[in-house]
N, C-alpha and C positions, 0 to 999 in steps of 0.2 A: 211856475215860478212862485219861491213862498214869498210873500207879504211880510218885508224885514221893516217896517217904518214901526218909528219909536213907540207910538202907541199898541203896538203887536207886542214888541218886546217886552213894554212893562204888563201888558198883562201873561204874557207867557211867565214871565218873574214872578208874578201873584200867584201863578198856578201853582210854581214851583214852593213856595211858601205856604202856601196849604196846604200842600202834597206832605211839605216837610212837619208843619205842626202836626195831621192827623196821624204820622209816622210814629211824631214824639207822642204823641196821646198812645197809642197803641202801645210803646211800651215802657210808660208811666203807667197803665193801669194793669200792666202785668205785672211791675215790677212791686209794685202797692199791694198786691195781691200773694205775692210771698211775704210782707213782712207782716209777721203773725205772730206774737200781739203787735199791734198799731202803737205807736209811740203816745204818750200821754201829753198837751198841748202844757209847756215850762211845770211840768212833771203831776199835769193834773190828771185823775183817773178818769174823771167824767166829761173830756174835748180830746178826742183821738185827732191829730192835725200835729203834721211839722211846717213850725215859719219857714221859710224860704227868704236868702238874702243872697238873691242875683249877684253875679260879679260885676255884671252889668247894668249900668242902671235904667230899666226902663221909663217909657217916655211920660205917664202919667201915675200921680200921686196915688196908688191903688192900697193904703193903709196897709195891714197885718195880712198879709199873703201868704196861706199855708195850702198844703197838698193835704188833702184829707185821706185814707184807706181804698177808696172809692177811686183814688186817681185823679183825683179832680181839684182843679187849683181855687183858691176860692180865697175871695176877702174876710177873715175872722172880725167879728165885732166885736168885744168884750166888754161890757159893763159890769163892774163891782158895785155892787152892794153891801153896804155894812149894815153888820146888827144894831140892834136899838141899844142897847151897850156893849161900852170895852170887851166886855166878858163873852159877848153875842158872837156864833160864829158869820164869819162874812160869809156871802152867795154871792154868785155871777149869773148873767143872761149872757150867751152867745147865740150871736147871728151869723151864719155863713149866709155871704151874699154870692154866688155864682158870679165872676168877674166875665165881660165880654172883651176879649183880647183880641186885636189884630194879630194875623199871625206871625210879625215880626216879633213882638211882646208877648205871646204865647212861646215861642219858640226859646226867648228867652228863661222863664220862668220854668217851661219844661225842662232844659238841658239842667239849672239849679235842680231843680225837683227832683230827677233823675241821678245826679249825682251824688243827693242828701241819702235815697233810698238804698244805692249801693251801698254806700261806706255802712252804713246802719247792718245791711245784708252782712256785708266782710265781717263787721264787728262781732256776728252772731253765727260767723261759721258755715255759711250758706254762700 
């Protein structure tokens, strides 16, 4: 006889939720991997990375949340820099930080991520 008490179920639940995010992982970095060139981060040449804006909102404040080429969801840092003058061109430092998601919140950010990759794919006739 299988073992239904509630604490079975919720971890059978979690199985299922990792089952499902390592799914979406698999093909987010497939789908990452057709689009060739990689989108420039608000049309820069030198941060390959699209933000990502869940329909949903998930549960913790995780800043600039973009899919990078790689597949991989990750917090963008951006720091601007200005020149020493007006006339000076500005520079940036980015930091991608590798976000640790539950995989409720993974699952979330994947299905956005996955659906930014297509429409970009349609747009380009692929």
């Amino acid at each position: 006889m299988t073992d239904k008490s509630p604490d079975r179920l919720q971890e059978a639940a979690v199985s299922v939720l990792e089952e499902a995010a390592g799914r979406l992982h698999s093909v987010l970095v497939e789908l990452a991997a057709r689009l060739r060139p990689f989108p420039g981060f608000m049309g820069m040449v030198s941060i390959q990375a699209i933000e990502l804006e869940p329909s949903f909102t998930p549960q913790g404040d995780n800043g600039c949340v973009v899919v990078l080429p790689s597949g991989h969801i990750c917090q963008l840092d951006l720091t601007v820099i200005p020149g020493a003058t007006p006339e000076s061109h500005v520079d940036h430092i980015e930091q991608l930080i590798e976000l640790e998601l539950a995989p409720e919140e993974y699952i979330i950010y994947a299905t956005s991520a996955i659906n930014v990759l297509t429409e970009q794919l349609r747009r380009r006739g692929h």
